[in-house]
C-alpha positions as CSV (number, residue, x, y, z in Angstrom):
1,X,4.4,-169.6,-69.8
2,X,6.2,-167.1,-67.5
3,X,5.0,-164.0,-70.0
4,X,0.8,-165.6,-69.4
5,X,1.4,-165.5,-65.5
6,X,3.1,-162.1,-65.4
7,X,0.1,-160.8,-67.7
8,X,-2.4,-162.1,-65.2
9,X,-0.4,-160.7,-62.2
10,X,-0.5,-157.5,-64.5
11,X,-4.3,-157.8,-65.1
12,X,-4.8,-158.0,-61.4
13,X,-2.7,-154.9,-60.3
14,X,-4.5,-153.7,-62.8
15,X,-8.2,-154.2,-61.3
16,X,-7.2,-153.4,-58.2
17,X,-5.7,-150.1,-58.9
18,X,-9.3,-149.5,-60.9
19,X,-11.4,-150.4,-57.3
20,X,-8.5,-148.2,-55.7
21,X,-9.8,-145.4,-58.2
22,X,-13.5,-145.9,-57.3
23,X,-14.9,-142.9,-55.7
24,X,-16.0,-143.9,-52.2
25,X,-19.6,-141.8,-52.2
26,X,-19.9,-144.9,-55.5
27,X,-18.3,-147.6,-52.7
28,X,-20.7,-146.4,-50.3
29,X,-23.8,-146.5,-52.6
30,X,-22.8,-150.3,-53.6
31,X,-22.5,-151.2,-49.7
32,X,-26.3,-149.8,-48.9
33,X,-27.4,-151.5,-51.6
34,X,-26.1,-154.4,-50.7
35,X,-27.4,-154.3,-46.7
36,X,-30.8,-153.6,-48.4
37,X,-30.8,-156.5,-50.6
38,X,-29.7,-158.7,-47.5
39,X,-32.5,-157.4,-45.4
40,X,-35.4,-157.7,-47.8
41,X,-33.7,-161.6,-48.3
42,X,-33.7,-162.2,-44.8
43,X,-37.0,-160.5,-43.7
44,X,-39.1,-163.2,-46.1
45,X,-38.5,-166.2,-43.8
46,X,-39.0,-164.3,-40.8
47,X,-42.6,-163.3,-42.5
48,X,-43.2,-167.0,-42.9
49,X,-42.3,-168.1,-39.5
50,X,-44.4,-165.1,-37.7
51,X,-47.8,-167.2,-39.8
52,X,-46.2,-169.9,-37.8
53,X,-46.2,-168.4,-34.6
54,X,-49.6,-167.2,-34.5
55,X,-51.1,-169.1,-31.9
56,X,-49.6,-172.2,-29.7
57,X,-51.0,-174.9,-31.4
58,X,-49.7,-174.1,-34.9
59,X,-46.2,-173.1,-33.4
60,X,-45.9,-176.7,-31.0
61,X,-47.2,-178.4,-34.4
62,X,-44.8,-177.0,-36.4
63,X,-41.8,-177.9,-33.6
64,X,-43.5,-182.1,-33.6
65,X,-43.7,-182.1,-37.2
66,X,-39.8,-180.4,-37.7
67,X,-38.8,-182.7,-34.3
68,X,-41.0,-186.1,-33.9
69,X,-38.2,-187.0,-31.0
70,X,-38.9,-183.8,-28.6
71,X,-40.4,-185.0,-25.8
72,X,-41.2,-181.0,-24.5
73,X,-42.5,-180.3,-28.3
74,X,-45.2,-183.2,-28.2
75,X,-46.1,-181.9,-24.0
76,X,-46.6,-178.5,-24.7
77,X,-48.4,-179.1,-27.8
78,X,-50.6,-181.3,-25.4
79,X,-50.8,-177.8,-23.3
80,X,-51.9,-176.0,-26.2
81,X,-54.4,-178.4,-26.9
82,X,-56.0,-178.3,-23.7
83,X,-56.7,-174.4,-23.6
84,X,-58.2,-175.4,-26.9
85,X,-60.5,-177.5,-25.0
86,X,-59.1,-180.5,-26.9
87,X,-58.6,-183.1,-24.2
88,X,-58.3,-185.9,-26.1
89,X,-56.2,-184.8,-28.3
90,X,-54.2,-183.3,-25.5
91,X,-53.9,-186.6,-23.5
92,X,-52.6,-188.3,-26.7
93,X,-49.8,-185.8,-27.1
94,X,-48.8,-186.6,-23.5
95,X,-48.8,-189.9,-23.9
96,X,-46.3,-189.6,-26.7
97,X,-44.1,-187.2,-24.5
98,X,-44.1,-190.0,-21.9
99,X,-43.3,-192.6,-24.4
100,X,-40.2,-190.6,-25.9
101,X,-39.2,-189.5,-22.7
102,X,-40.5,-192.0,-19.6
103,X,-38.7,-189.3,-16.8
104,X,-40.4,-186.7,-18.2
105,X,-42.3,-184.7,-15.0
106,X,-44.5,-182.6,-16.6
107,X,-46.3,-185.3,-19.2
108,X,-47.5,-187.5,-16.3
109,X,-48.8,-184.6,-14.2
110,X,-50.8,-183.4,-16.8
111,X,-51.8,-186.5,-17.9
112,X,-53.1,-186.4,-14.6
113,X,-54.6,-183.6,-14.6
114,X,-57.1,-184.6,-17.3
115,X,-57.7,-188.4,-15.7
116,X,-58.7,-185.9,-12.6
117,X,-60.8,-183.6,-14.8
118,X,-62.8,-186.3,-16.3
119,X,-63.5,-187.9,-12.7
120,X,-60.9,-190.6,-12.9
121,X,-59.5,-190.0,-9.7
122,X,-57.9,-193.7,-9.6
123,X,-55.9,-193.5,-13.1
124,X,-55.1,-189.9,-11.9
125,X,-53.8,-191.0,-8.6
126,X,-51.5,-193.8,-11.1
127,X,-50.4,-191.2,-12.9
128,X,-49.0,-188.9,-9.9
129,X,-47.3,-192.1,-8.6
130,X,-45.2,-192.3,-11.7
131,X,-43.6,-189.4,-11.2
């Protein structure tokens, strides 16, 4: 058993003195290589996500659907409905935001701001008293 080990000790001198023998211009070549590969592997995702990212709604979307407990994800996708000019849709989101979070500020007031849009100055006034 002792003569196996010292052969593998030997093997691995061995393969280290070969990498010690490398020239470095071949070392180099390796390492670029490698930081190239890396990048291309790296800039795929980041490709994906900027698809992602393309406008508010899909991005606040993406953060509900990868978070469903983000009170701040569900409000400003809520936001981002609204300058779509989807107000229902908006007030729902808000509504969930209030529901996962009942402090949260910014839900109420613009839940507010849509009961006050549509001429419900009553439910808006409600609203505004929550907060």
């Amino acid at each position: 058993m002792g003569k196996a080990k010292n052969k593998k000790t030997e093997k691995k001198i061995t393969l280290i003195e070969k990498a010690e023998n490398i020239p470095s211009n071949f070392k180099s070549s390796y390492l670029i290589f490698f930081i190239i590969f890396v990048a291309l592997l790296l800039s795929f995702p980041t490709y994906k996500r900027n698809g992602i990212w393309k406008d508010d709604t899909g991005l606040w979307e993406d953060v509900v659907r990868k978070n469903p407990k983000n009170a701040r994800g569900y409000n400003n996708l809520g936001v981002a409905y609204k300058k779509s000019r989807l107000i229902d849709q908006a007030f729902n989101e808000y509504q969930i935001a209030i529901n996962l979070n009942s402090n949260y500020v910014d839900a109420y007031s613009n839940k507010g701001n849509i009961y006050q849009e549509k001429g419900l100055l009553e439910e808006a006034f409600r609203e505004i008293q929550k907060l």
